[in-house]
C-alpha positions as a Markdown table, in Angstrom:
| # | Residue | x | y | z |
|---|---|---|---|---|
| 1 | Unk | 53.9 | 105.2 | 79.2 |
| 2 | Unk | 56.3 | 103.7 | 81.6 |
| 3 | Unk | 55.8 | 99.8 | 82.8 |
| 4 | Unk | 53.8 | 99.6 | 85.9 |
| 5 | Unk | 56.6 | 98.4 | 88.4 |
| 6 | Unk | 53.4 | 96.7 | 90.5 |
| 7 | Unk | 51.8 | 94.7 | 87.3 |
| 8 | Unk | 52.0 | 90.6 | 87.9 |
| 9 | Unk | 54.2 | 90.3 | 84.7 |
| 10 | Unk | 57.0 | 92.3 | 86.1 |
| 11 | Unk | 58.2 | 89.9 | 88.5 |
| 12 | Unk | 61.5 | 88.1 | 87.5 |
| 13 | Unk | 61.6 | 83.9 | 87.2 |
| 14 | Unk | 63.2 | 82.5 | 89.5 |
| 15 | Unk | 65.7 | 81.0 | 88.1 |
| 16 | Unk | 66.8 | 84.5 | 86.2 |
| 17 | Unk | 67.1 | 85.9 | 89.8 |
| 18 | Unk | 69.1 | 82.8 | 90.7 |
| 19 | Unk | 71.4 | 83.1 | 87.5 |
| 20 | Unk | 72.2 | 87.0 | 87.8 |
| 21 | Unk | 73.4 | 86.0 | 91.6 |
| 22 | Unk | 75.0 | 83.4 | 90.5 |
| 23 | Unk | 77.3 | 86.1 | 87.9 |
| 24 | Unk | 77.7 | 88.5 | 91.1 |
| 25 | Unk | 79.2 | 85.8 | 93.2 |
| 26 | Unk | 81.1 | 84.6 | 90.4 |
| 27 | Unk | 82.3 | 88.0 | 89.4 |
| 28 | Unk | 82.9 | 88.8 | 93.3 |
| 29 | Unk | 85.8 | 86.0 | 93.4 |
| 30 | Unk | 86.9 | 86.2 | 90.3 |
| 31 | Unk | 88.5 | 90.0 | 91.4 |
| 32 | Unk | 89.2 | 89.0 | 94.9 |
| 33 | Unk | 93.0 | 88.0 | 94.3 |
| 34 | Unk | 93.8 | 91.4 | 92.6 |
| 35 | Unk | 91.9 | 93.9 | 94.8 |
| 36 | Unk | 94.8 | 94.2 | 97.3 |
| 37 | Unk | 94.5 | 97.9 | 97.8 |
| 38 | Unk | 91.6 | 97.9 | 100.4 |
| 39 | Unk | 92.5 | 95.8 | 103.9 |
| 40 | Unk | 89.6 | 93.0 | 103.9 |
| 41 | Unk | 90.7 | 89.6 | 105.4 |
| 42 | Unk | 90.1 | 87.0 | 103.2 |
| 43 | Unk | 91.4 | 83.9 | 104.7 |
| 44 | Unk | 88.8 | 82.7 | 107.2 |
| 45 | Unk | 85.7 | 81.0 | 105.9 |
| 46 | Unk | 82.4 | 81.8 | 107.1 |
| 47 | Unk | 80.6 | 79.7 | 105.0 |
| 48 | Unk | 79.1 | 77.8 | 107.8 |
| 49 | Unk | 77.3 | 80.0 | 109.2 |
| 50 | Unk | 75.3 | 80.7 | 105.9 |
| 51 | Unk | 71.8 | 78.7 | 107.6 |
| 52 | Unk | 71.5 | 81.3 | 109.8 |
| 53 | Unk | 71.4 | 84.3 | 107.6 |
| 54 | Unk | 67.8 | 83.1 | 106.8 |
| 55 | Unk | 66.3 | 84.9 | 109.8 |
| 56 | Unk | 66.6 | 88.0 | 111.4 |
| 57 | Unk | 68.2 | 88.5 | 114.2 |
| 58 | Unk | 68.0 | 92.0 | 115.8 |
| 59 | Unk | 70.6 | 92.9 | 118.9 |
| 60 | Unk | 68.5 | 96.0 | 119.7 |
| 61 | Unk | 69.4 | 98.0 | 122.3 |
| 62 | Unk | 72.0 | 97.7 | 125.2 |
| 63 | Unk | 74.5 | 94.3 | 124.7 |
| 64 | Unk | 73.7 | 93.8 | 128.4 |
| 65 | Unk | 70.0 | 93.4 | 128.7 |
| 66 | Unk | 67.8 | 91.1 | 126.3 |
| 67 | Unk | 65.2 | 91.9 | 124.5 |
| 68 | Unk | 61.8 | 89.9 | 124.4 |
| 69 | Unk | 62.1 | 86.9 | 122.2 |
| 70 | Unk | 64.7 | 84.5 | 121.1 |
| 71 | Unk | 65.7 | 86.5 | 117.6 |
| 72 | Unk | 68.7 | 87.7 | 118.8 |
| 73 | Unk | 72.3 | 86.7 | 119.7 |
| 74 | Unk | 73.0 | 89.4 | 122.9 |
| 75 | Unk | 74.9 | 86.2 | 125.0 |
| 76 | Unk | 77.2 | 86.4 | 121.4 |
| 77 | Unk | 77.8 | 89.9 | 121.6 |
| 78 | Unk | 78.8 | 89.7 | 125.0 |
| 79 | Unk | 81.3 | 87.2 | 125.1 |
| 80 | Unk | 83.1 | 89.1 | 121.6 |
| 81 | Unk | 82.9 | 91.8 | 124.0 |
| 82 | Unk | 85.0 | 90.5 | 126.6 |
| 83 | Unk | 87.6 | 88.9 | 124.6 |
| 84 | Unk | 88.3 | 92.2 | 122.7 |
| 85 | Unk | 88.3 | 94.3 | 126.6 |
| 86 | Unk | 90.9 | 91.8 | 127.5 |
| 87 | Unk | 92.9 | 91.9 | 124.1 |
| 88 | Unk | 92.8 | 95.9 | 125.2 |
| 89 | Unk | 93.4 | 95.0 | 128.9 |
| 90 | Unk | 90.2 | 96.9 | 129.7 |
| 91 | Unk | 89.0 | 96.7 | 133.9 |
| 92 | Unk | 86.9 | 93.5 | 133.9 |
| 93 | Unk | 84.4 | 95.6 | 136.2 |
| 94 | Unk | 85.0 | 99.0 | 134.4 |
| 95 | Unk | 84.4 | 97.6 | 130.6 |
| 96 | Unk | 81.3 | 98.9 | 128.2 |
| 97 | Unk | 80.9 | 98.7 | 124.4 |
| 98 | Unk | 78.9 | 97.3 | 121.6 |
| 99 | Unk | 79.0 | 96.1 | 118.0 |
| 100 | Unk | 78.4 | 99.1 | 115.4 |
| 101 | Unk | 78.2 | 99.0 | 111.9 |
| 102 | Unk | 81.8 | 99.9 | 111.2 |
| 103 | Unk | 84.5 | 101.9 | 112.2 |
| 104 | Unk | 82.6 | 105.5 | 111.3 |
| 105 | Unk | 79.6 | 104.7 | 113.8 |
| 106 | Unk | 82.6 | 103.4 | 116.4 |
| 107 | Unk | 84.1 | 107.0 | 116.0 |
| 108 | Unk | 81.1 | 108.8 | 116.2 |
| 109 | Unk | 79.9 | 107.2 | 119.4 |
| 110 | Unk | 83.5 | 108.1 | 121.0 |
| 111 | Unk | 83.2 | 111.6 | 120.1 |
| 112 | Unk | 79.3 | 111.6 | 121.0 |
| 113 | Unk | 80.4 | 110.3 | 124.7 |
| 114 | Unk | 83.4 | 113.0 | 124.6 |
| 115 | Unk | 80.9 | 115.4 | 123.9 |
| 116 | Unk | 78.7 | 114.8 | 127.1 |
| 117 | Unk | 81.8 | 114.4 | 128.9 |
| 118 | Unk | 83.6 | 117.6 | 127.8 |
| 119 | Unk | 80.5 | 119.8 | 126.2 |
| 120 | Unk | 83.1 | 122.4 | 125.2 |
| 121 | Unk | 86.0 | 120.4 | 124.2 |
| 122 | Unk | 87.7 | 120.4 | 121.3 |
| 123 | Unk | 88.8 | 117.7 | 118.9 |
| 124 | Unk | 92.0 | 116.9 | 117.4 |
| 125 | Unk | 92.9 | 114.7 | 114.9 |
| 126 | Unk | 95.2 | 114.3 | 112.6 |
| 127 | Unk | 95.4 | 115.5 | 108.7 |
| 128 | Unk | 96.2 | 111.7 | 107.8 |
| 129 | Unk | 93.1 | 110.6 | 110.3 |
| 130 | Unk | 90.3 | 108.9 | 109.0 |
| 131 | Unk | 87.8 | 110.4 | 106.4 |
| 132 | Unk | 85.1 | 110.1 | 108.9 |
| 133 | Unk | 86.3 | 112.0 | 111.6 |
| 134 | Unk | 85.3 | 115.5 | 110.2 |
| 135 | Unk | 81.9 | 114.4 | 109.2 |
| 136 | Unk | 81.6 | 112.9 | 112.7 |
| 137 | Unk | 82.6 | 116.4 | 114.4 |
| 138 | Unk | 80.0 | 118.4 | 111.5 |
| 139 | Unk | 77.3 | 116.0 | 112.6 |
| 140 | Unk | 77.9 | 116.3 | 116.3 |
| 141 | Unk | 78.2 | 120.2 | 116.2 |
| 142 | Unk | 81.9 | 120.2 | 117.3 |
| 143 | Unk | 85.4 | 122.2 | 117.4 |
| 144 | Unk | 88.5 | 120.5 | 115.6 |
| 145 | Unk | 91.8 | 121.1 | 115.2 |
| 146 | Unk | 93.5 | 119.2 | 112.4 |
| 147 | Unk | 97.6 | 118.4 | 113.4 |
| 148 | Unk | 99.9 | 118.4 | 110.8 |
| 149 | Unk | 101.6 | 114.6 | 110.0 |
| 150 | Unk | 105.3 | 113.7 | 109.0 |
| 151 | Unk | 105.7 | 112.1 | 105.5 |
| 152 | Unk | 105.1 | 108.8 | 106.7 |
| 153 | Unk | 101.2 | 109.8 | 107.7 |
| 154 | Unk | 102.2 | 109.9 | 111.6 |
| 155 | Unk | 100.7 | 113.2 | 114.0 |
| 156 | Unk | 103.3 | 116.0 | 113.8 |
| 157 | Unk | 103.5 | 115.7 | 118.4 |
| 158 | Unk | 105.1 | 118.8 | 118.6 |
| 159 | Unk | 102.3 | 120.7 | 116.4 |
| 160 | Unk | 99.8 | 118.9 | 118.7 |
| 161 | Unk | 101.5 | 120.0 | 121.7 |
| 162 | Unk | 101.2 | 123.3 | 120.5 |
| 163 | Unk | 98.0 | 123.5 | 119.9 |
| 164 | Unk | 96.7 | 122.4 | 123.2 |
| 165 | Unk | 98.9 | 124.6 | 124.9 |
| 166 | Unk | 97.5 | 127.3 | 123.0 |
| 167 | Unk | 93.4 | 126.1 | 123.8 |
| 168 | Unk | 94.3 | 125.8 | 127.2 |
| 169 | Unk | 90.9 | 126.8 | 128.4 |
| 170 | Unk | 89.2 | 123.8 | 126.8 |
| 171 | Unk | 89.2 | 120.4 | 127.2 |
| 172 | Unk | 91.4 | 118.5 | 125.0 |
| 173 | Unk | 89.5 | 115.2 | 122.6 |
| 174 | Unk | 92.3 | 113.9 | 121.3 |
| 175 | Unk | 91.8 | 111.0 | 118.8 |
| 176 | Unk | 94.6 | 108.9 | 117.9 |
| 177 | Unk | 95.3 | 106.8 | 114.5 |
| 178 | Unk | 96.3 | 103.5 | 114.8 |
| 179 | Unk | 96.5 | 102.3 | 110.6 |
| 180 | Unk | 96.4 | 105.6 | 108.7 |
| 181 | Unk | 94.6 | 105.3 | 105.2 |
| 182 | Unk | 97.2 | 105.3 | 103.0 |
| 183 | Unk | 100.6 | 104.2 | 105.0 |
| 184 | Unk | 98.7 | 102.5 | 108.1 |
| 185 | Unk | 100.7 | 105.4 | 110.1 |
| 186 | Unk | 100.5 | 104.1 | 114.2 |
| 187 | Unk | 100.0 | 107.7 | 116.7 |
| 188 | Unk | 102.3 | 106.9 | 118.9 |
| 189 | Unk | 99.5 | 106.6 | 122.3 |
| 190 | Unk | 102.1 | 106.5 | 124.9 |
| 191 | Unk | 103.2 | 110.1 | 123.9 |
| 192 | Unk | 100.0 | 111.8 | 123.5 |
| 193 | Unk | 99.4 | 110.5 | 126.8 |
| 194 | Unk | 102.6 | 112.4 | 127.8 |
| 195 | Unk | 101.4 | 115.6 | 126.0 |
| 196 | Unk | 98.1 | 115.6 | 127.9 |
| 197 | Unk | 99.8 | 115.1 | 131.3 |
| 198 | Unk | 102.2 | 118.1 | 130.5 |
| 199 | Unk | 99.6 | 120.1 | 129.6 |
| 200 | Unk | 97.5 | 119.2 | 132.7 |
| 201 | Unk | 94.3 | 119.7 | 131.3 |
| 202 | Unk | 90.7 | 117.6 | 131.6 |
| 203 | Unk | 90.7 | 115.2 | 128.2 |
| 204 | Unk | 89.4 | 111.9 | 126.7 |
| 205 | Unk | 91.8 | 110.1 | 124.4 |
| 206 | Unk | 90.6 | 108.1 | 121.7 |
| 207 | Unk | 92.2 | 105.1 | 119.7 |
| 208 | Unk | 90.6 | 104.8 | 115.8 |
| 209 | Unk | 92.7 | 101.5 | 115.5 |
| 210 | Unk | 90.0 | 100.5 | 112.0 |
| 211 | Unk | 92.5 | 98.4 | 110.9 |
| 212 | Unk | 96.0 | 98.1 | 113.3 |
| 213 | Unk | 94.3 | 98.1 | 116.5 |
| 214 | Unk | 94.1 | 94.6 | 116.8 |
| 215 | Unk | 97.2 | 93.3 | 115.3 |
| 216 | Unk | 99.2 | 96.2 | 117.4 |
| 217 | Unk | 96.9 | 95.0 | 120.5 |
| 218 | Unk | 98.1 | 91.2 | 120.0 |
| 219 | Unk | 101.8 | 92.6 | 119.6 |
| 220 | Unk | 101.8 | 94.3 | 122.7 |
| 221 | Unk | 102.3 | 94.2 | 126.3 |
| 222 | Unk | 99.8 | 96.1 | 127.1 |
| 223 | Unk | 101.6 | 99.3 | 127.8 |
| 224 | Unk | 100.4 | 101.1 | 124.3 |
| 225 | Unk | 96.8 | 100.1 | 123.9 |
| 226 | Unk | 95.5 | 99.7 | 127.7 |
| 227 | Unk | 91.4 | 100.9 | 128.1 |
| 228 | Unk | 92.3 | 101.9 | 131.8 |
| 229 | Unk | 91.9 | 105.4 | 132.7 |
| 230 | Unk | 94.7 | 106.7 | 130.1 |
| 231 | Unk | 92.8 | 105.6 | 126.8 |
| 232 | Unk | 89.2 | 106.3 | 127.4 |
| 233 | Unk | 88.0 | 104.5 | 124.3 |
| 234 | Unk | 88.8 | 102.6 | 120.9 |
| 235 | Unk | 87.3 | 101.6 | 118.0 |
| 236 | Unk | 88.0 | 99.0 | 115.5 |
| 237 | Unk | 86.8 | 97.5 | 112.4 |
| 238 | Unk | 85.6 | 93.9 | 111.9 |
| 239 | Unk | 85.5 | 93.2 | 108.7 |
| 240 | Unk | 89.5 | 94.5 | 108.4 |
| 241 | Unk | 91.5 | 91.9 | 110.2 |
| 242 | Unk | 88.8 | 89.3 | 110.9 |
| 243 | Unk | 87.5 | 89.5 | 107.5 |
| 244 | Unk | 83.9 | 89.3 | 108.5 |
| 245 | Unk | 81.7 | 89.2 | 104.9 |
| 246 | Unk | 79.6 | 92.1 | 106.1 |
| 247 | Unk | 81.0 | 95.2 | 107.7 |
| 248 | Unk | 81.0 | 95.8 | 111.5 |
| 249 | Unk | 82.7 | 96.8 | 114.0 |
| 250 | Unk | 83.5 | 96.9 | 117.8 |
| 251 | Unk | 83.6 | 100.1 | 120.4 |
| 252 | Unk | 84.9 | 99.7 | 123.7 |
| 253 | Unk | 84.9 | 102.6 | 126.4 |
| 254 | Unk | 84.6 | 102.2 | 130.5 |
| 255 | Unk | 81.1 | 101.9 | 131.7 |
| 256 | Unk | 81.8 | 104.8 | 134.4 |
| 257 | Unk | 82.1 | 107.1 | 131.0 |
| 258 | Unk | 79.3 | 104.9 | 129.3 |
| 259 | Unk | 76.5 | 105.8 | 132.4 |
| 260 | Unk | 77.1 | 109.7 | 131.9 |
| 261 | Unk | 75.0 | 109.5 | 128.7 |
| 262 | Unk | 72.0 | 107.9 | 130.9 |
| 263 | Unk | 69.7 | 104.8 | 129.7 |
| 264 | Unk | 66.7 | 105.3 | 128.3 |
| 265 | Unk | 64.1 | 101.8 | 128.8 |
| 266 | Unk | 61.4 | 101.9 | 126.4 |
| 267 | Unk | 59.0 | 99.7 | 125.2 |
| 268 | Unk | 61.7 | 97.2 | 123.9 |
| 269 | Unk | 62.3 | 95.6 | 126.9 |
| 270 | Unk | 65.9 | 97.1 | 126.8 |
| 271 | Unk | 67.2 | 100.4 | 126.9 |
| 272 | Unk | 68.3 | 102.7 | 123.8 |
| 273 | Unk | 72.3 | 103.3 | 124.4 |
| 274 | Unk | 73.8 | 102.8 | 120.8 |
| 275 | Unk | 73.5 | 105.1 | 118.1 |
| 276 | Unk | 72.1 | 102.6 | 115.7 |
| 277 | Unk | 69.2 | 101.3 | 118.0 |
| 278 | Unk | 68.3 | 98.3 | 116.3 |
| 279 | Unk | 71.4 | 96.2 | 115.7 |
| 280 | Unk | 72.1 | 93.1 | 113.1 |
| 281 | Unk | 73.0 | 89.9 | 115.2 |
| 282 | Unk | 74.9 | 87.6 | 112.8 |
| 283 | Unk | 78.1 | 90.0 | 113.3 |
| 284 | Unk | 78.0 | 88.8 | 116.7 |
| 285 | Unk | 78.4 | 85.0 | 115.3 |
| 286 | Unk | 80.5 | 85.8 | 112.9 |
| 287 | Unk | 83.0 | 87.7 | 115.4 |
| 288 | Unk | 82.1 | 84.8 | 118.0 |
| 289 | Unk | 83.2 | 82.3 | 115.7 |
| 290 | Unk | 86.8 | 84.0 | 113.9 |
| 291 | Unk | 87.5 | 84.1 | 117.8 |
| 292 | Unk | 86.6 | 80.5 | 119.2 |
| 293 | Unk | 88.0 | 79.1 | 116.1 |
| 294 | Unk | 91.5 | 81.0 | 116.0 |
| 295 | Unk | 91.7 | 81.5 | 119.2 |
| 296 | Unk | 94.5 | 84.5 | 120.6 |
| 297 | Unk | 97.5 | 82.6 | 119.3 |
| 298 | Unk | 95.6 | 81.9 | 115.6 |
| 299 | Unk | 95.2 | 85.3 | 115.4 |
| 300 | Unk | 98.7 | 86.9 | 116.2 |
| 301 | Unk | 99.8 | 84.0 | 113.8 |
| 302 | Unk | 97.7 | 85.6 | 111.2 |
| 303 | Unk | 99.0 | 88.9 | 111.7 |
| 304 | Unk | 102.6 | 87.8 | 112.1 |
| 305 | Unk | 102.1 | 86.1 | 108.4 |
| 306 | Unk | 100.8 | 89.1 | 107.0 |
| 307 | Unk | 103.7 | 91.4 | 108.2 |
| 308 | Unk | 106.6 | 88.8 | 106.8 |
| 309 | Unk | 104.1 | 89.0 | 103.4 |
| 310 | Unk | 104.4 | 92.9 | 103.7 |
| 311 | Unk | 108.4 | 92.4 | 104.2 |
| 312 | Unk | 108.9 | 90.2 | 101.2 |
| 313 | Unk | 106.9 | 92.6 | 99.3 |
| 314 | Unk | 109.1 | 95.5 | 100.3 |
| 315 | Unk | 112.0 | 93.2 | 99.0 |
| 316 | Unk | 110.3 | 91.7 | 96.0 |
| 317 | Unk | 109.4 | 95.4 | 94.9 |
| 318 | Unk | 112.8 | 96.9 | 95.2 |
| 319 | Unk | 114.4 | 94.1 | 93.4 |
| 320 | Unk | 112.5 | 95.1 | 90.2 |
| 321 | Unk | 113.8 | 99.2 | 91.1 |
| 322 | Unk | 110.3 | 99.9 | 92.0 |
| 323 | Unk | 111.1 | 102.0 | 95.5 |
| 324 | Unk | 108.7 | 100.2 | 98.1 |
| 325 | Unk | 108.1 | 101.2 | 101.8 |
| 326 | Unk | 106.7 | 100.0 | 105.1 |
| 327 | Unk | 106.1 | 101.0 | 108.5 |
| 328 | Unk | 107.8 | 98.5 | 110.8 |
| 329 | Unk | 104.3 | 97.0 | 112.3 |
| 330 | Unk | 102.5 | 97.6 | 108.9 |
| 331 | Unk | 100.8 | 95.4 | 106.3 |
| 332 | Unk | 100.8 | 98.1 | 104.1 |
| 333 | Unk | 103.1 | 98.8 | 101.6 |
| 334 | Unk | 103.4 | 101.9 | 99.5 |
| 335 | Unk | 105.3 | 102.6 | 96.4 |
| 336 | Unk | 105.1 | 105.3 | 93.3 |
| 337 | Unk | 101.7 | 104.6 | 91.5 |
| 338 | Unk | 102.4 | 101.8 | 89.1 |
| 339 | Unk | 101.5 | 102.7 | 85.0 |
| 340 | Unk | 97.9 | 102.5 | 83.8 |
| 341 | Unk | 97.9 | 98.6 | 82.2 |
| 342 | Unk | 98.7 | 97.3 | 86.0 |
| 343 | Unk | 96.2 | 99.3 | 88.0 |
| 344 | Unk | 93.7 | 98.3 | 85.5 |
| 345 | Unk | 94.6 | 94.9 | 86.8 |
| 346 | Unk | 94.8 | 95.4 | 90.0 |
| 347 | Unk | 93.1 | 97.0 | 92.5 |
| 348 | Unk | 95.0 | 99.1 | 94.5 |
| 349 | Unk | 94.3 | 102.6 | 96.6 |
| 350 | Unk | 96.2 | 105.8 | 94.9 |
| 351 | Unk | 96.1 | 109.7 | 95.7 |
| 352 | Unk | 98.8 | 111.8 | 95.4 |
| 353 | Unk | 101.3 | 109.4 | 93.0 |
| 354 | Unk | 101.5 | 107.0 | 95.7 |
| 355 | Unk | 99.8 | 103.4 | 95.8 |
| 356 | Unk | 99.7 | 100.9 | 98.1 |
| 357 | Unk | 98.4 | 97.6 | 98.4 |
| 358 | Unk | 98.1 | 95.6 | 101.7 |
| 359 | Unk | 99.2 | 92.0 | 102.7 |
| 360 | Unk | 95.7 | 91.0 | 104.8 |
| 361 | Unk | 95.8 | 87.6 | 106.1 |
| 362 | Unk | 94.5 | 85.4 | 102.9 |
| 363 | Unk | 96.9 | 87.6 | 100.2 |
| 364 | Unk | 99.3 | 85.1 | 99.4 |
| 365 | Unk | 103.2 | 85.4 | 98.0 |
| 366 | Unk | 102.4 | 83.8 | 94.5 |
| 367 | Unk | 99.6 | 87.0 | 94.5 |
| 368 | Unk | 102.4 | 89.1 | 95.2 |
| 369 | Unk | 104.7 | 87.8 | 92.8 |
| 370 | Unk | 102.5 | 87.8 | 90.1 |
| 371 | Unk | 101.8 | 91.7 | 91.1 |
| 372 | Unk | 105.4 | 92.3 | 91.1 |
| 373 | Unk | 105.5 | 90.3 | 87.5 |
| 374 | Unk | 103.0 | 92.4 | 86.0 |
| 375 | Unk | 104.8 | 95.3 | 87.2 |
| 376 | Unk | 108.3 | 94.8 | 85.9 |
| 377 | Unk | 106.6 | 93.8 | 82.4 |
| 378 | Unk | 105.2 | 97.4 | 82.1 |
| 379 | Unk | 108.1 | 99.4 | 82.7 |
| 380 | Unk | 110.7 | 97.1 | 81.4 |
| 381 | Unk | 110.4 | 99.3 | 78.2 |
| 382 | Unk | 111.4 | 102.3 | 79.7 |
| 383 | Unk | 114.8 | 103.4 | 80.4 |
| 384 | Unk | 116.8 | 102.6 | 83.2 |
| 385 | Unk | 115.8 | 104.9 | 86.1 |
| 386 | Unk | 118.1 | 106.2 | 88.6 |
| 387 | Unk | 117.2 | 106.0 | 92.2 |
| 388 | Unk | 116.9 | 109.2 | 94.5 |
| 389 | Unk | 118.0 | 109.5 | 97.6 |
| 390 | Unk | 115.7 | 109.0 | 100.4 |
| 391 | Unk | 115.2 | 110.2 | 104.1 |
| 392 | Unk | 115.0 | 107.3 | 107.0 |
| 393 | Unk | 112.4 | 107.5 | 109.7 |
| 394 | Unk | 112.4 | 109.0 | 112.7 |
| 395 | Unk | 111.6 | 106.2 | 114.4 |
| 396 | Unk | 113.6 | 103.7 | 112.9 |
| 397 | Unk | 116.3 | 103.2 | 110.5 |
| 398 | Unk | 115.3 | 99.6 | 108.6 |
| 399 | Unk | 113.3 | 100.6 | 106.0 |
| 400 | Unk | 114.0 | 103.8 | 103.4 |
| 401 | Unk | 111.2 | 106.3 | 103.0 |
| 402 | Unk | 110.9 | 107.8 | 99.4 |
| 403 | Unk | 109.7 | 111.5 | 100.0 |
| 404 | Unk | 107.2 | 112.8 | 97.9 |
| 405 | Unk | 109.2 | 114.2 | 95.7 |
| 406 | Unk | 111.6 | 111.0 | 95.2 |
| 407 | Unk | 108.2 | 109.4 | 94.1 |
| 408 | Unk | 107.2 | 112.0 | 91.7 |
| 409 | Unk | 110.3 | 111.9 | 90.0 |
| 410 | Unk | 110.1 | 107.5 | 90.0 |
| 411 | Unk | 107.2 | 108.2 | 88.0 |
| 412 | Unk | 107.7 | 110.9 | 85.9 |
| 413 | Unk | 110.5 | 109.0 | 84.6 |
């Protein structure tokens, strides 16, 4: 007979419980250093805010009314709210949004206002687009289109054009990548923009910028990633760039589109206008304080680090004839998946016999020289390779691209 799991004498001592969270913090930092394939900021500490993780704090309901009761941090939410509509030069009368769980929920509310928008529109994304983007159409009950990508994960414009010129009678949802997956491909907004004017037909553009939105935003003039009545929403992750220890994330959209999908008061004392209804609060801290303690200029600085990081890489990479790439604006680097006894080591993202790690803000170059150690040491044994010739970008000449099957043959060799 099985234990009861309710008897007295199954509860755990205390100080068991204490030692076995002790070993998963411990063995939590101890892989930190090598898991550089998955884009997590680890550079800003949070540890001061610890206290107030001993309470809940539940943002239910709309950022913009208050619930009864004190256990929540709505005047946070807000103010992380505004900086990120002006970092996306969003209308300071025209602005809605609200902190989501991550950048999955941010995409599914998008497409969820699309919907009520455009009730027979029809989706497209691209094939290098997030993995959450066809579970969000399934779940909504939508259309999609996938559009082919170049070799460098960036929409294929031309196939897009196509296709809405061929679906003419429906309304066009167009979401665009900004930090594909694998080579943290940017859509380039300002032409899809173009291809929906041409086509002149009613649509609602989309930004999934997870992980580049932000660094591209502080970049920028303002011309690519403006919330005006061009890009109708964006989403973006907050544990990616601003390293937050739990995951979250940010949606911003006009509230002219926001007040088509109604408000609902209930017995709350707010109204029911996010998909998650009842909200954690601390992300709102957390956010609140990456922001008031960087500041704008802390935070281009970090992002300006991280792409010299990525450069170096590139170079450091290369140096050892291990052929490295990287978009211009990226973090990311990707390369020919490395042999066995170094991605035992190190944690990097892999499909298709291509790696790449990223250089988020709290990698450092001794990391990326040890990487790059480890690397030469297991295939210095094997003979000397030679190089294939690669293809360039189409959008700019400073960095060779090894096509797929310039990588396949790096590592068959």
């Amino acid at each position: 007979m099985s234990p009861d799991p309710f008897r007295d004498d199954s509860v755990t001592d205390p100080e068991d419980l204490l030692a076995e969270l002790a070993a998963v913090g411990a063995a939590a930092a101890a892989g930190r250093a090598t898991r550089v394939g998955f884009p997590v900021a680890t550079d800003i500490d949070y540890s001061p805010l610890a206290p107030l993780f001993a309470g809940l704090l539940n943002n239910i309901g709309d950022p913009w009314t208050d619930p009864a009761g004190t256990n929540h941090t709505k005047q946070y939410e807000r103010e992380v709210l505004d900086w990120f509509g002006d970092l996306f030069r969003a209308p300071a009368t025209d602005r809605w949004g609200y902190l989501t769980s991550g950048g999955t929920e941010g995409n599914l509310y998008a497409l969820y206002l699309a919907r009520a928008r455009f009730p027979k529109g029809l989706v497209y994304y691209s094939a290098d687009a997030h993995y959450s983007l066809p579970k969000c159409v399934d779940i909504l009950g939508m259309d999609a289109v996938v559009i082919r990508t170049d070799e460098r994960g960036e929409m294929d414009y031309d196939d897009l054009a196509r296709m809405i010129d061929q679906h003419r009678d429906r309304p066009a949802i167009v979401v665009a990548t900004c930090g594909t997956t694998m080579t943290e491909a940017a859509d380039d907004v300002p032409r899809i923009r173009r291809i929906l004017a041409r086509a002149a037909v009613r649509h609602h553009l989309h930004v999934d910028g997870a992980l580049a939105g932000v660094p591209l935003a502080l970049a920028d003039d303002g011309s690519t990633l403006r919330l005006d009545t061009t890009i109708d929403s964006v989403s973006i992750s907050g544990y990616k760039f601003l390293g937050t220890p739990v995951p979250c994330g940010v949606v911003l959209t006009r509230r002219t589109l926001q007040q088509q999908l109604g408000q609902t008061p209930n017995y709350t004392a707010t109204v029911d206008t996010t998909i998650s209804g009842s909200r954690s609060g601390h992300p709102a801290l957390l956010l609140w304080y990456a922001i008031r303690s960087l500041g704008h200029a802390g935070m281009r600085e970090r992002a300006d680090r991280a792409r010299e990081l990525a450069a170096y890489t590139v170079d450091r990479l290369n140096e050892v004839d291990w052929p490295a790439w990287r978009h211009e604006h990226a973090f990311t680097v990707v390369f020919p998946t490395p042999p066995a006894e170094v991605t035992a080591k190190w944690v990097l993202a892999s499909s298709d016999g291509r790696s790449h790690l990223i250089c988020m803000p709290g990698v450092t170059k001794e990391g990326i020289d040890a990487f790059v150690a480890d690397l030469a040491a297991a295939v210095a044994p094997r003979a000397h390779r030679r190089r294939a010739p690669v293809p360039r970008s189409r959008r700019t000449a400073e960095t060779p691209v090894p096509a797929e099957a310039a990588l396949s043959a790096q590592v068959a060799s």
